[in-house]
VEXVEX-261960 format. One record per residue (C-alpha): residue number from 1; x, y, z; residue in three letters; chain. Coordinates in Angstrom, 1 decimal, m for minus. Example, Ala and Ser with C-alpha at 12.3 -4.5 7.8 and 13.67 -1.06 7.14 Angstrom:
guke, x, y, z, gumar, kollum
1, 12.3, m4.5, 7.8, Ala, A
2, 13.7, m1.1, 7.1, Ser, A
This chain:
guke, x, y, z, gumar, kollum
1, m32.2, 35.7, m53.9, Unk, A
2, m35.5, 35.4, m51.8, Unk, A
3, m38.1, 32.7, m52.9, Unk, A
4, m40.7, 34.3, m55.5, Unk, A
5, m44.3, 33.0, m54.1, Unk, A
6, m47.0, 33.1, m56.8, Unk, A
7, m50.5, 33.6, m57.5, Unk, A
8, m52.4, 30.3, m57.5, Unk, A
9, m54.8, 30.7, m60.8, Unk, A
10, m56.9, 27.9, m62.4, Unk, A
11, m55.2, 25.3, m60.0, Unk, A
12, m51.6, 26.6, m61.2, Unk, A
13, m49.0, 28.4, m59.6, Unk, A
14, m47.8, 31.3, m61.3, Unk, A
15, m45.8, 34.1, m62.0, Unk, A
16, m46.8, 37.2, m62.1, Unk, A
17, m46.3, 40.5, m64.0, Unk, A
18, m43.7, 41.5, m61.2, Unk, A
19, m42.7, 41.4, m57.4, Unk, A
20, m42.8, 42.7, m54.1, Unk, A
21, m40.7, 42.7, m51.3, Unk, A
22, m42.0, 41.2, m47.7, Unk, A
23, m39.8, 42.8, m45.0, Unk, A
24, m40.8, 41.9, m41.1, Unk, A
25, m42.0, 45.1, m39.5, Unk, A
26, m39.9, 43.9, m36.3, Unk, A
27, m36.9, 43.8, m38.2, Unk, A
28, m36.6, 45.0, m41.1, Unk, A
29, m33.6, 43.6, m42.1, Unk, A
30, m35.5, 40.3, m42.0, Unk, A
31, m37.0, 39.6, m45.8, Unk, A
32, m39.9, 37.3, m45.7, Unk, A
33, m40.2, 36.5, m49.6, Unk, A
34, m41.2, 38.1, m52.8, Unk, A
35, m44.3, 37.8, m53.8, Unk, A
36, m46.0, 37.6, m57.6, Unk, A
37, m48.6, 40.4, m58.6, Unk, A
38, m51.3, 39.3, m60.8, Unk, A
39, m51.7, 41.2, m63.8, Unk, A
40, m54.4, 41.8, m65.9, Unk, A
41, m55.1, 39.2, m67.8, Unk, A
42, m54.1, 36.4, m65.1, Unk, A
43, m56.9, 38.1, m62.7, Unk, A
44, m59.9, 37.5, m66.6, Unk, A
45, m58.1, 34.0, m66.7, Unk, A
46, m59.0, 33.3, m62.7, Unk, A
47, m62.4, 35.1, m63.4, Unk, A
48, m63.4, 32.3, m66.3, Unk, A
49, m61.8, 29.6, m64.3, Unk, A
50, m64.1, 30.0, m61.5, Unk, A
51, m67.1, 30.3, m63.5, Unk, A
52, m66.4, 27.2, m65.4, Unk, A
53, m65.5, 25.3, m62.2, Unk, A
54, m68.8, 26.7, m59.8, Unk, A
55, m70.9, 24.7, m61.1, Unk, A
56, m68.7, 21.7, m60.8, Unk, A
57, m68.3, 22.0, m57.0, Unk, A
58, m72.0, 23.2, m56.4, Unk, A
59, m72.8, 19.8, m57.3, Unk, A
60, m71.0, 18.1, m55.7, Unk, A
61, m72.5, 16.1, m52.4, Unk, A
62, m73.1, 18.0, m49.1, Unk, A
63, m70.9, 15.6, m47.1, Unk, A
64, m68.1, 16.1, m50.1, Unk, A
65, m68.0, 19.6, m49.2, Unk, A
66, m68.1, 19.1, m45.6, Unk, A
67, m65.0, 17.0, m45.5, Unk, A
68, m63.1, 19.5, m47.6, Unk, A
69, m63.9, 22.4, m44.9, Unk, A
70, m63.2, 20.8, m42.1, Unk, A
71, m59.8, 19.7, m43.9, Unk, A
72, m58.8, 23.0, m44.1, Unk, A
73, m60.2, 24.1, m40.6, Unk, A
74, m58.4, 21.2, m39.1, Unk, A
75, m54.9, 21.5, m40.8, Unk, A
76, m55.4, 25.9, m39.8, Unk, A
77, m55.7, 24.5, m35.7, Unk, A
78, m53.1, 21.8, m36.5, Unk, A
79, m50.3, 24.5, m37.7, Unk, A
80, m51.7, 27.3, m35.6, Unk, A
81, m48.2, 27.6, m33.9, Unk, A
82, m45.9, 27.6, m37.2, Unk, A
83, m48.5, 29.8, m39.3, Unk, A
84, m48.8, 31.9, m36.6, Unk, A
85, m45.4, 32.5, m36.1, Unk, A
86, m45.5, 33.6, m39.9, Unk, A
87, m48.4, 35.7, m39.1, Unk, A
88, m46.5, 37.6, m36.7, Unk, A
89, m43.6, 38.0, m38.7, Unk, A
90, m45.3, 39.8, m41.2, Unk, A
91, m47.7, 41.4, m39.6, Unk, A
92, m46.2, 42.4, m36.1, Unk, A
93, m48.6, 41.1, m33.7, Unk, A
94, m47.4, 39.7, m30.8, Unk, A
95, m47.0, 35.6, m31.4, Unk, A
96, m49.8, 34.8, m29.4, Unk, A
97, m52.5, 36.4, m31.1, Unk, A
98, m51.0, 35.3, m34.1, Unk, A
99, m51.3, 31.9, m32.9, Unk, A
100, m54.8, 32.5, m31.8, Unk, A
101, m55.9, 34.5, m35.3, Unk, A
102, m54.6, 31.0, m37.3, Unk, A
103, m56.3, 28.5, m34.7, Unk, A
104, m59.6, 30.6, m35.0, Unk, A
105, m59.9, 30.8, m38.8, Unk, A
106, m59.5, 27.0, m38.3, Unk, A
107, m62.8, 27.2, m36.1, Unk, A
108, m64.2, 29.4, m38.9, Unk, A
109, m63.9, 26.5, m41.4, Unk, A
110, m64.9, 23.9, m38.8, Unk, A
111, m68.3, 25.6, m38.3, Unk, A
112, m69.1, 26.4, m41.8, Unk, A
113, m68.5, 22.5, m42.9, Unk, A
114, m71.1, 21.4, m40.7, Unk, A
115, m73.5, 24.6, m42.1, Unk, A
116, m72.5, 22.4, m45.5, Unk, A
117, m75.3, 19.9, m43.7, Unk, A
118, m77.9, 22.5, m42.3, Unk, A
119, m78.9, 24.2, m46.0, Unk, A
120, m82.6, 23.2, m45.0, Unk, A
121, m85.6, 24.7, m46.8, Unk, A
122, m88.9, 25.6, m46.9, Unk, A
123, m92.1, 24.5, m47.9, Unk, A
124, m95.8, 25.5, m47.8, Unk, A
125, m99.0, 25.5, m49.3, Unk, A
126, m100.0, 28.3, m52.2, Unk, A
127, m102.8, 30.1, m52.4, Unk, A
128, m104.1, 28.2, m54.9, Unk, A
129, m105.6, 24.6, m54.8, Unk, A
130, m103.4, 21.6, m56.1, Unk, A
131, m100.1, 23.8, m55.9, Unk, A
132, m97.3, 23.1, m53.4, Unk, A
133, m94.6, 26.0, m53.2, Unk, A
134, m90.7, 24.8, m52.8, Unk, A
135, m88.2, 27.3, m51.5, Unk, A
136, m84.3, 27.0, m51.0, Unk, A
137, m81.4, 28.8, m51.4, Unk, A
138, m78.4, 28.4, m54.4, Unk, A
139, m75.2, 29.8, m55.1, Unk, A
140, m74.6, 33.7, m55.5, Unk, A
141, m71.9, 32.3, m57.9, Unk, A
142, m68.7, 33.9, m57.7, Unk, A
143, m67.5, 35.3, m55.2, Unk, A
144, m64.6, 38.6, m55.0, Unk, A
145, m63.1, 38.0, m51.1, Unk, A
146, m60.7, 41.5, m50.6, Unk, A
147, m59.1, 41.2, m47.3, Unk, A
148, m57.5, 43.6, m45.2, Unk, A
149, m53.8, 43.0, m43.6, Unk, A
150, m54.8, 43.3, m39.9, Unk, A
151, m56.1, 39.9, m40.0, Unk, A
152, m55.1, 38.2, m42.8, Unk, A
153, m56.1, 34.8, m42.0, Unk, A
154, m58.9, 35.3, m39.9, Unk, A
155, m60.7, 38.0, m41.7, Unk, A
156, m60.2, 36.0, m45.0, Unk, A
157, m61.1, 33.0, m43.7, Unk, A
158, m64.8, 34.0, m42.1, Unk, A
159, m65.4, 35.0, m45.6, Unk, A
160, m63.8, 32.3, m47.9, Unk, A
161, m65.4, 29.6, m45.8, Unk, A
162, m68.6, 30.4, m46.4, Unk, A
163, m68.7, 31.2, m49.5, Unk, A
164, m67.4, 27.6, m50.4, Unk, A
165, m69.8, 26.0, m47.5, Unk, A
166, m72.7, 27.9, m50.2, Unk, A
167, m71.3, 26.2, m53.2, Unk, A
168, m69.3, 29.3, m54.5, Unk, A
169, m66.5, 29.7, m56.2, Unk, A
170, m63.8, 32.4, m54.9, Unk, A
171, m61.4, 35.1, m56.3, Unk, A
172, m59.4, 36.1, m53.2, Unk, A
173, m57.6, 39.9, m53.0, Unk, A
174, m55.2, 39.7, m50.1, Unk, A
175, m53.4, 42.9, m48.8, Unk, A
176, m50.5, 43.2, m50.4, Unk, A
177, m48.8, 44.4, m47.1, Unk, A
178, m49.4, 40.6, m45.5, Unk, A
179, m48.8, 38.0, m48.4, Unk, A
180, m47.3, 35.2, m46.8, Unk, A
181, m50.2, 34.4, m44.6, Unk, A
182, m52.2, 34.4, m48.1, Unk, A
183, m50.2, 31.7, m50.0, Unk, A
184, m49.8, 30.0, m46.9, Unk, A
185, m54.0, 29.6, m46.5, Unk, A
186, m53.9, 29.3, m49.9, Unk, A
187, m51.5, 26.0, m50.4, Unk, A
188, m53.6, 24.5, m47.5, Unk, A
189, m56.7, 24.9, m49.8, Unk, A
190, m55.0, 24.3, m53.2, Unk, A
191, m54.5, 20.7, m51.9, Unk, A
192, m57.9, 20.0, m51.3, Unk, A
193, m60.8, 17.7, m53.1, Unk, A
194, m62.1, 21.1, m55.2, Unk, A
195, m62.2, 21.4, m58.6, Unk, A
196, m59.3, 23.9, m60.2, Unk, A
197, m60.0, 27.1, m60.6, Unk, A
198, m63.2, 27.3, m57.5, Unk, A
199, m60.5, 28.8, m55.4, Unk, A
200, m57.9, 31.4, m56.9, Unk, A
201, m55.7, 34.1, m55.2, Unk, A
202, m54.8, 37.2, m57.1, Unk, A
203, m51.9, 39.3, m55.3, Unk, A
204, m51.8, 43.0, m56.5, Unk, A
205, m52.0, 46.4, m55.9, Unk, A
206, m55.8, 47.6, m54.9, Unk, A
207, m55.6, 50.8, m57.7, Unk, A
208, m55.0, 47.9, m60.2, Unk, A
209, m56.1, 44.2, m59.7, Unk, A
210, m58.5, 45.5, m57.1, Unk, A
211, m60.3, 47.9, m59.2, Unk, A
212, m60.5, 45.7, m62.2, Unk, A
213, m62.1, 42.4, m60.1, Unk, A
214, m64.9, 44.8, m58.6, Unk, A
215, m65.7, 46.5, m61.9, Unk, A
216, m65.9, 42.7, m63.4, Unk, A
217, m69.1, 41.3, m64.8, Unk, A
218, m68.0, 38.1, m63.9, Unk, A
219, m68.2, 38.8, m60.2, Unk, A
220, m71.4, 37.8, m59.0, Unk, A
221, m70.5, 39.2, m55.2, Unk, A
222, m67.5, 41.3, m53.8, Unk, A
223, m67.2, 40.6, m49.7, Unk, A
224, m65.0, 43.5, m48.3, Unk, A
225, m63.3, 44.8, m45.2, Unk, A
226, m61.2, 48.0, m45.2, Unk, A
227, m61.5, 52.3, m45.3, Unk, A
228, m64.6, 53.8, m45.5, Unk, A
229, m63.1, 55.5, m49.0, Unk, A
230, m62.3, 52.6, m50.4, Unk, A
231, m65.8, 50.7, m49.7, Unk, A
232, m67.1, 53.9, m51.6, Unk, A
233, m65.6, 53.5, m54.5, Unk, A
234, m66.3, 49.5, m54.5, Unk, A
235, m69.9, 50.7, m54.1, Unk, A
236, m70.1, 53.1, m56.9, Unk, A
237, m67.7, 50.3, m59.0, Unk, A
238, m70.1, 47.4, m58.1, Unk, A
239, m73.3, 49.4, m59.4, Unk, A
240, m72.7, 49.4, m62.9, Unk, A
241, m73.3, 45.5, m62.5, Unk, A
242, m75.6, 45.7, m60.1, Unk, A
243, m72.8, 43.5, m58.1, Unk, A
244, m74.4, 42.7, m54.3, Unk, A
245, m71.4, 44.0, m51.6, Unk, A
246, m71.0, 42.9, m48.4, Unk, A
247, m68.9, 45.9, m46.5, Unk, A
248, m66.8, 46.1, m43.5, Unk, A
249, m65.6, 49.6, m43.5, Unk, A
250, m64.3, 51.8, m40.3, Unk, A
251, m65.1, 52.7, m36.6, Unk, A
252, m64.6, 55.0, m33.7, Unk, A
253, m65.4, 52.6, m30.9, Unk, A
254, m66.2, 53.6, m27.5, Unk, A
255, m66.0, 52.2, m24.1, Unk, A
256, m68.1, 53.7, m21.3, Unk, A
257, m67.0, 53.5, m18.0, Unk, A
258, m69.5, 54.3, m15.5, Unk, A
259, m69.2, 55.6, m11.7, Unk, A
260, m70.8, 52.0, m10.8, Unk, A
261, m67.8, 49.9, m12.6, Unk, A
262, m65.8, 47.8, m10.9, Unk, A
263, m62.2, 50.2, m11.8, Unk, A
264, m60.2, 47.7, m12.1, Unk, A
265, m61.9, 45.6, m14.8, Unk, A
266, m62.3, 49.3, m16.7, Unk, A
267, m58.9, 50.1, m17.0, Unk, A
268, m58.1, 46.5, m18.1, Unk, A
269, m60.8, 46.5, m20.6, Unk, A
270, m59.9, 49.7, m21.5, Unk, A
271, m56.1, 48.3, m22.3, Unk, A
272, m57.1, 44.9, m24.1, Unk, A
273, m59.4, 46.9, m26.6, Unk, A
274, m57.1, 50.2, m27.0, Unk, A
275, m53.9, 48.3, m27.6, Unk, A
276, m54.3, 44.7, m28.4, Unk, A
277, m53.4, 44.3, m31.4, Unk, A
278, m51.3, 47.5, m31.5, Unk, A
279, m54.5, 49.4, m31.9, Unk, A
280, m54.8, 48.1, m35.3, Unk, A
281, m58.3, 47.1, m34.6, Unk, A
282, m61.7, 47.9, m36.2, Unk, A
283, m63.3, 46.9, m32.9, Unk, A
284, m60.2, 48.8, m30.9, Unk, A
285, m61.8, 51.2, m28.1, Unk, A
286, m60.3, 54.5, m29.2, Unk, A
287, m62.9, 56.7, m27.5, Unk, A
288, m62.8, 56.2, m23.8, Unk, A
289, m65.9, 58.1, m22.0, Unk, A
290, m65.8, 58.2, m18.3, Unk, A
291, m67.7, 59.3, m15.7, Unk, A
292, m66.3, 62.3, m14.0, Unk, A
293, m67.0, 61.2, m10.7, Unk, A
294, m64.3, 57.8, m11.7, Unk, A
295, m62.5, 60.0, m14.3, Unk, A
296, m59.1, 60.9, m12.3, Unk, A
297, m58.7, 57.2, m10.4, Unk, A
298, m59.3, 55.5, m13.7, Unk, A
299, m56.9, 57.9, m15.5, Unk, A
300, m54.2, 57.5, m13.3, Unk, A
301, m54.6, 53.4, m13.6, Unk, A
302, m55.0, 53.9, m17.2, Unk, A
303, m51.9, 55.5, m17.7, Unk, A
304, m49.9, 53.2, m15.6, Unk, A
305, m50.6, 50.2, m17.2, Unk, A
306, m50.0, 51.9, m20.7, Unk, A
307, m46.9, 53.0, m19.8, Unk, A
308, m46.3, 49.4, m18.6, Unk, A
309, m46.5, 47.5, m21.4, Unk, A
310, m43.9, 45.9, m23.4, Unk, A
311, m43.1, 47.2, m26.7, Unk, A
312, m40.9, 44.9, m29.0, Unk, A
313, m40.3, 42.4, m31.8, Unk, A
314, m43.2, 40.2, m32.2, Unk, A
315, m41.8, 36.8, m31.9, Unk, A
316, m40.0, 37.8, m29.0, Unk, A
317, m41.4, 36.7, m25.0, Unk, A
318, m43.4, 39.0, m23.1, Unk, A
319, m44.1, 41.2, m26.0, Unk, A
320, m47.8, 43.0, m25.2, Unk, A
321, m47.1, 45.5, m28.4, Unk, A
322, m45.4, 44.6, m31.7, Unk, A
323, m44.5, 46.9, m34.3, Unk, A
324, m46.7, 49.1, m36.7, Unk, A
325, m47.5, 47.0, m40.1, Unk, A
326, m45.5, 49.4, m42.0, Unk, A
327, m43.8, 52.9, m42.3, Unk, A
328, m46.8, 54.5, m44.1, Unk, A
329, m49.3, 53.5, m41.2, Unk, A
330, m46.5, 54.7, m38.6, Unk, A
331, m46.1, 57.9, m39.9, Unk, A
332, m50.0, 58.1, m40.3, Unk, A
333, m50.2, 57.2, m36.5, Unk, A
334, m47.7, 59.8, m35.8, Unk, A
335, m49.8, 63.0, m37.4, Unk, A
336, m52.4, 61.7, m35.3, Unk, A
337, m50.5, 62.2, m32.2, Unk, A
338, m49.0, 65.3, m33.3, Unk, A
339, m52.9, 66.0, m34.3, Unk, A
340, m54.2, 65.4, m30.8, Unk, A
341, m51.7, 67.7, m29.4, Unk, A
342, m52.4, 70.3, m31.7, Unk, A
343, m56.2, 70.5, m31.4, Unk, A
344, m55.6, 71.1, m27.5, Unk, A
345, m55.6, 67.7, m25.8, Unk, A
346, m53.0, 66.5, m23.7, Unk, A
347, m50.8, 63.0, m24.1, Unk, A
348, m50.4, 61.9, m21.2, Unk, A
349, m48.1, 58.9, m22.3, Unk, A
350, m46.3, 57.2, m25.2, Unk, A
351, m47.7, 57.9, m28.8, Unk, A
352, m43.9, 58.3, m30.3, Unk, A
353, m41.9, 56.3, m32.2, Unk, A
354, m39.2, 54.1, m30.1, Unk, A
355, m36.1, 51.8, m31.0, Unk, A
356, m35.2, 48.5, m30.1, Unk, A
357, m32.8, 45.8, m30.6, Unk, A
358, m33.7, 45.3, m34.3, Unk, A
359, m34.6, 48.0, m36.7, Unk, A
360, m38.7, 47.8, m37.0, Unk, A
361, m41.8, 50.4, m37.0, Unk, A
362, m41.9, 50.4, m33.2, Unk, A
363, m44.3, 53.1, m31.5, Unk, A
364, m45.8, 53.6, m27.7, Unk, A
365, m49.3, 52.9, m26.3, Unk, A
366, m50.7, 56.5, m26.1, Unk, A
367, m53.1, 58.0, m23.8, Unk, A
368, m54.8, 61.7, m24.8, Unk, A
369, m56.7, 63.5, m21.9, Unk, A
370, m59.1, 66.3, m21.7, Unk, A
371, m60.6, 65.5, m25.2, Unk, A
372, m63.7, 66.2, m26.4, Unk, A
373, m66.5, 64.2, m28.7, Unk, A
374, m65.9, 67.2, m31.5, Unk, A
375, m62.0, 66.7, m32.2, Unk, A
376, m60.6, 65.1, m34.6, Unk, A
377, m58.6, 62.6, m32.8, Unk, A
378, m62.6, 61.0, m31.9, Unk, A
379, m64.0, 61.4, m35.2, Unk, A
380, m61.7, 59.5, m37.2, Unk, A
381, m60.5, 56.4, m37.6, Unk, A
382, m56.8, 56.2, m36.4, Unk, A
383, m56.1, 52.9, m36.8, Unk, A
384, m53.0, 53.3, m33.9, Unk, A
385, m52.2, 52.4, m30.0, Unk, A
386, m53.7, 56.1, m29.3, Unk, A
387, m56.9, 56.3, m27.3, Unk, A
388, m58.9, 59.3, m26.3, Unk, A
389, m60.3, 59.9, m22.7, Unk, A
390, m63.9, 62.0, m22.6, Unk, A
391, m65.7, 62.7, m19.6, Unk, A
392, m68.9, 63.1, m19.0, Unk, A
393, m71.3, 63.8, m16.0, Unk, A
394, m73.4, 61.5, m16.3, Unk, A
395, m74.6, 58.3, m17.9, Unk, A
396, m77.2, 59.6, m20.3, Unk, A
397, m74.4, 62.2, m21.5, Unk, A
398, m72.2, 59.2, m21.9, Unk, A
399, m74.8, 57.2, m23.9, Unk, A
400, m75.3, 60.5, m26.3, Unk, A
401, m71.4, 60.7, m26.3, Unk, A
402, m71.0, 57.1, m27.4, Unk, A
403, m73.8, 57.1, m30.4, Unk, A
404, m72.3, 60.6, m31.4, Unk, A
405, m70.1, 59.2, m34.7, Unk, A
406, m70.8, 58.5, m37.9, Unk, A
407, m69.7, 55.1, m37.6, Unk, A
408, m71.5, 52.1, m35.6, Unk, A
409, m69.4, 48.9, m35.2, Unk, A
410, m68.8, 48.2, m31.4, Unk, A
411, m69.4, 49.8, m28.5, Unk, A
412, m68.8, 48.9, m24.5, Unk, A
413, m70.2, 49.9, m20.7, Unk, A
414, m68.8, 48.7, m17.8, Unk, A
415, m71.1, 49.0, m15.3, Unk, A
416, m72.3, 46.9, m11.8, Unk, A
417, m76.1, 47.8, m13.2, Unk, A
418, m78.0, 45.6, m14.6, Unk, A
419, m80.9, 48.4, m15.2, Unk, A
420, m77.8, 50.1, m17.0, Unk, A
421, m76.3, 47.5, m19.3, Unk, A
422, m79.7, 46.3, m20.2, Unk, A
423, m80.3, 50.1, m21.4, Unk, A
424, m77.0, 50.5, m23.1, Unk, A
425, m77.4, 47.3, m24.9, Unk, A
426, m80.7, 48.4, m26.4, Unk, A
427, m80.1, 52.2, m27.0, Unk, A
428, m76.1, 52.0, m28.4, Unk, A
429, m76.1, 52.5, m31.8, Unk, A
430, m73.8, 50.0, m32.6, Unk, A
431, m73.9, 46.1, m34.5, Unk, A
432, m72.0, 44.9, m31.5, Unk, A
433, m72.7, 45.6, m28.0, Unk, A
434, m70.3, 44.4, m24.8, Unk, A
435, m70.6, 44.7, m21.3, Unk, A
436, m67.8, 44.2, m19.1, Unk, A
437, m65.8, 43.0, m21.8, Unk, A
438, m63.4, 44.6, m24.4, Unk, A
439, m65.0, 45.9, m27.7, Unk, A
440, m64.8, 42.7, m29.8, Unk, A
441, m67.2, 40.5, m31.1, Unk, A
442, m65.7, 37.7, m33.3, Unk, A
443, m67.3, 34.7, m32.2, Unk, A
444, m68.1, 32.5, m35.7, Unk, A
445, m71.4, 31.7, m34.7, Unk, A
446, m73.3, 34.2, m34.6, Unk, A
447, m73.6, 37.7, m36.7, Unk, A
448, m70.8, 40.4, m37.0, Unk, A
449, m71.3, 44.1, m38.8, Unk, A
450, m72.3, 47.8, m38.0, Unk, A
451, m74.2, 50.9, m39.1, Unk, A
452, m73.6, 54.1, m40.4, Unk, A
453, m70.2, 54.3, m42.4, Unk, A
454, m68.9, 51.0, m40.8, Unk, A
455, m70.7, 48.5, m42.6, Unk, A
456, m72.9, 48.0, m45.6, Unk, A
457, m74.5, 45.0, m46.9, Unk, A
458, m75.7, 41.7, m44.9, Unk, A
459, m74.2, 40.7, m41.9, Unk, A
460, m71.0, 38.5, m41.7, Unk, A
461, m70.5, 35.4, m40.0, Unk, A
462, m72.8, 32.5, m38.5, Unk, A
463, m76.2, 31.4, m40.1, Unk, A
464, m76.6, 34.5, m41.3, Unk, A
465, m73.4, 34.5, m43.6, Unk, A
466, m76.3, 32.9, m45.8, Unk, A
467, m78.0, 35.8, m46.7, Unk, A
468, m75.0, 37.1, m48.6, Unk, A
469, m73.6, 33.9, m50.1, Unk, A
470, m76.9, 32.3, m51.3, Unk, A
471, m79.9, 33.4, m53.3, Unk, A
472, m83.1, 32.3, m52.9, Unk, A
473, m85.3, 30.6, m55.3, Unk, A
474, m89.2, 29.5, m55.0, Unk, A
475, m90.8, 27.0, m56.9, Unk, A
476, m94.5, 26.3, m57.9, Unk, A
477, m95.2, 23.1, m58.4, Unk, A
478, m98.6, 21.6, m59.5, Unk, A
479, m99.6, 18.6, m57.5, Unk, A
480, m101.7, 16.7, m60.5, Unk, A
481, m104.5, 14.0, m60.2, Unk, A
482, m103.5, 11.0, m57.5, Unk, A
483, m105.6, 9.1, m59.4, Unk, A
């Protein structure tokens, strides 16, 4: 028998109202645990927990608060190997961004405890003589945190830290897909200086313990990242309540490779944001639009270095590729390529499934050529090591080519111009702009989100997490006679 892992609910451990299995997507033979699913009436007990126990830790002194965050931030980058080894496991990304993922939700936690000593507000004169106007910012209250599974601990974490720097309490959704790293975040918190029930984590199906947390009254916030069609029905659940969302939703990213690039640094750009990850990326570059007068030297680099990289078991050395997460998003990835194929464009490498040592959801980087903007391999999400290769004439085509979607989240030039970038980075119609670098933008600092159907709600991550997890509140206060 594998260990059962449980909900943590009110400051208890428990059982749920059944099980599910954990297998390792690079061997499947490899059972990680079972793991509890909340039911019901555990996720209304977690729901009143947190409300009685929000107003507990909002009170409690900035410095108190501080200490806990950067307990958890600092135990995350102290474990970073181990937990990220579990990451991997479960999740199939190769061990050294699971290592990474773990040490930066760490650094996530580190920078919101010391945001625990920059709530600062504001003051000013009113209007009217003898009145002195105070304005500050209190607790949304509590807070729903779904995650998705293709960062489980990082994703989680650049939302469950702030919401606890901002005096919140938190009911946390993981995907079922990725437990471990869930209960594993979650015992590092549960030992903390908070009061029980501020921090609770419900494991379950989305259809069930999802839907019923965002149709809650008692949810004063739901903080999401996932499909577009499931942010859509979050929305139209969260209205009834007039619930505020925050939204993460999907992409179709594009790097633009102009005739003025250094080649090199394209096609390696091009690689990092296609495949890292195993294209399992909301910032992954699966449009590539390149200028025709680079288009066949950058393809032929392109597809050598796809067809160089190592696919296998994610624990294992040298690994570039791990596995797909599971056999559902492997035979999803697989219509695409078959999808591709069939709407004319031609795969030049990998995109099909592949076997190795141990029994897992292994698949190839793949590489589509002679695409266009129209198809359906560039209008939806994929979610897969498949990119698509458009060229263009010319860089205002590629500019129209790139803000051509109905999504916004990140887009990419690489370019030698600074007149260029400077115009790309105004003009793309995209939350995140890079030049010369992957399609990423992560760093916990400063703002992450998109337009269009990628994002919806206030901006995640650095000061501005604030306007999400905090209210504001202004005071009038009558200054009286000195005398």
């Amino acid at each position: 028998m594998s260990q059962l892992h449980k909900n943590y609910i009110a400051g208890e451990w428990t059982a749920g109202a059944g099980e599910v299995e954990n297998r390792n997507p690079s061997d499947l033979s490899d059972l990680i645990g079972t793991y509890a699913q909340a039911s019901g009436d555990q996720l209304d007990q977690a729901l009143a927990a947190a409300r009685r126990a929000q107003g507990e830790w909002a009170a409690y002194g900035m410095e108190r608060k501080q200490a806990v965050l950067n307990a958890i931030g600092h135990e995350l980058m102290a474990r970073a190997e181990e937990l990220g080894a579990l990451l991997s496991r479960e999740e199939g990304k190769p061990l050294a961004e699971g290592k990474g993922e773990i040490y930066r939700a760490g650094q996530f936690f580190t920078y919101y405890a010391a945001e625990c000593l920059r709530q600062l507000g504001e003051n000013a004169d009113s209007v009217r003589p003898g009145v002195e106007i105070d304005v500050r910012r209190e607790p949304v209250g509590v807070v729903a945190v779904i995650s998705p599974w293709n960062f489980p601990t990082a994703t989680a974490s650049w939302k469950i830290a702030p919401a606890l720097a901002y005096g919140n309490a938190v009911i946390w959704k993981p995907a079922n897909v990725t437990p471990a790293s869930a209960v594993a975040l979650t015992e590092i918190i549960s030992r903390q200086d908070i009061p029980a029930g501020l921090f609770n984590l419900v494991m379950g199906a989305g259809r069930d313990v999802g839907q019923k947390l965002v149709e809650s009254s008692q949810v004063d916030a739901i903080s999401f990242t996932g499909s577009v069609p499931v942010g859509r029905g979050i929305a139209q659940a969260a209205i009834g309540n007039f619930t505020r969302v925050q939204m993460e939703m999907g992409s179709k990213n594009a790097l633009a490779v102009m005739d003025d690039g250094d080649l090199d640094l394209a096609v390696s750009v091009a690689l990092g944001g296609a495949f890292g990850g195993t294209g399992q990326k909301c910032t992954a570059s699966s449009r590539l639009i390149v200028h025709e007068a680079v288009h066949d030297a950058f393809v032929e680099k392109l597809v050598k270095g796809a067809e160089a990289m190592k696919v296998g078991h994610a624990l294992a050395e040298g690994t570039q590729i791990g596995p797909v997460v599971s056999e559902t998003q492997l035979n999803e990835n697989l219509q695409y390529a078959d999808l591709g194929k069939s709407e004319g464009a031609e795969l030049a490498c990998g995109g099909v499934r592949v076997e190795r040592e141990t029994e897992g959801y292994y698949m190839t980087p793949g590489v589509f050529l002679n695409t266009t903007n129209d198809m359906r391999i560039n209008r939806e999400e994929m979610f897969a090591p498949l990119a698509a290769v458009i060229k263009v004439a010319s860089y205002d085509e590629a500019l129209a080519t790139v803000n051509d979607t109905n999504f916004g989240l990140t887009s990419g030039i690489v370019t030698r111009s600074l007149a260029r970038a400077t115009h790309f980075r105004r003009n793309a119609r995209t939350g995140v702009v890079t030049v010369n670098l992957p399609t990423a933008g992560t760093d916990y600092h400063v703002p992450f989100g998109g337009r269009g159907d990628s994002s919806h709600g206030p901006r995640e991550q650095g000061q501005t997490a604030r306007e999400f997890y905090t209210v504001v509140k202004t005071a009038y206060i009558a200054a009286g006679d000195p005398a």
